[in-house]
N, C-alpha and C positions, 0 to 999 in steps of 0.2 A: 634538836629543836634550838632555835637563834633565839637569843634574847632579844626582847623589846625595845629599842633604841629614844629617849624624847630628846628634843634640843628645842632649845630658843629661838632659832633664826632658823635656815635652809644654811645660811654659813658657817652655822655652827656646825651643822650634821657633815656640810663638803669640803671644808676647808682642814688643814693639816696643825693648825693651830689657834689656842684662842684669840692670842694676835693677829693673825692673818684674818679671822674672821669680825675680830671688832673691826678691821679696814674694810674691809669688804663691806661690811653693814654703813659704815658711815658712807664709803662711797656709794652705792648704792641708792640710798638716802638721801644723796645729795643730788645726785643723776635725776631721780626722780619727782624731785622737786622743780629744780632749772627745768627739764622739760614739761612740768606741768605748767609752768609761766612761758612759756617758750610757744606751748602750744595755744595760751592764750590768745598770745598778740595775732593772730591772724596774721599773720605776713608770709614771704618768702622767704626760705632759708636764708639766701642772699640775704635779705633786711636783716633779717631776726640775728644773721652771725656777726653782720658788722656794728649792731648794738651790744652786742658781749664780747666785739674785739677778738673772734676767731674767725678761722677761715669757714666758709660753707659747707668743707669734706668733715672738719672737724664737727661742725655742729652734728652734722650727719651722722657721724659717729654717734656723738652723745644721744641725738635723736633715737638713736637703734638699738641704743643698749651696750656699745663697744666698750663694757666700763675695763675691760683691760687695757683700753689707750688713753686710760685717764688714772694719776696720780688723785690723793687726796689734795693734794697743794694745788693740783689746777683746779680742783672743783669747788673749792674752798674762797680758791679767785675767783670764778665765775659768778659762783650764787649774788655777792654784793651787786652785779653787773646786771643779774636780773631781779633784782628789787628785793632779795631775800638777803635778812639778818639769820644769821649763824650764832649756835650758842650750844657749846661742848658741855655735856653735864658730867659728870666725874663721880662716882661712885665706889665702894669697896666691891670686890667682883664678891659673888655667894659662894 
């Protein structure tokens, strides 16, 4: 019989460290936000990527979920580009 498994996130459960997963959550996180303002504006990707200053494949990416071709530090650049304040909360882990 397998024991019962719980975890905080989905990255918690798939990821190979708590580090790798606090990244993952924050990117994530962040992905999800830029594209819920992204999907706001009504435009074309074309529009929408040369307001956040990438290319259209990129946005596309982001668009889709490609969060493996996206670092925390791009995502981090982008959100100010789409109208989002960023703010790291810092905690003792449990």
């Amino acid at each position: 019989m397998t024991k019962e498994q719980r975890f905080a996130s989905v990255w918690d459960a798939i990821e190979t460290s708590p580090t790798q997963a606090a990244s993952m959550k924050a990117r994530s996180d962040l992905m999800m936000a830029v594209r819920k303002i992204v999907d706001g504006w009504k435009e074309t990707q074309a529009l929408a990527a040369k307001r956040l200053g990438i290319t259209q494949p990129r946005l596309n990416d982001l668009l889709r979920g490609r969060i493996d071709k996206f670092s925390l530090d791009a995502l981090m650049d982008l959100a100010p580009r789409a109208g989002l304040s960023v703010h790291v909360k810092i905690r003792r882990a449990a």
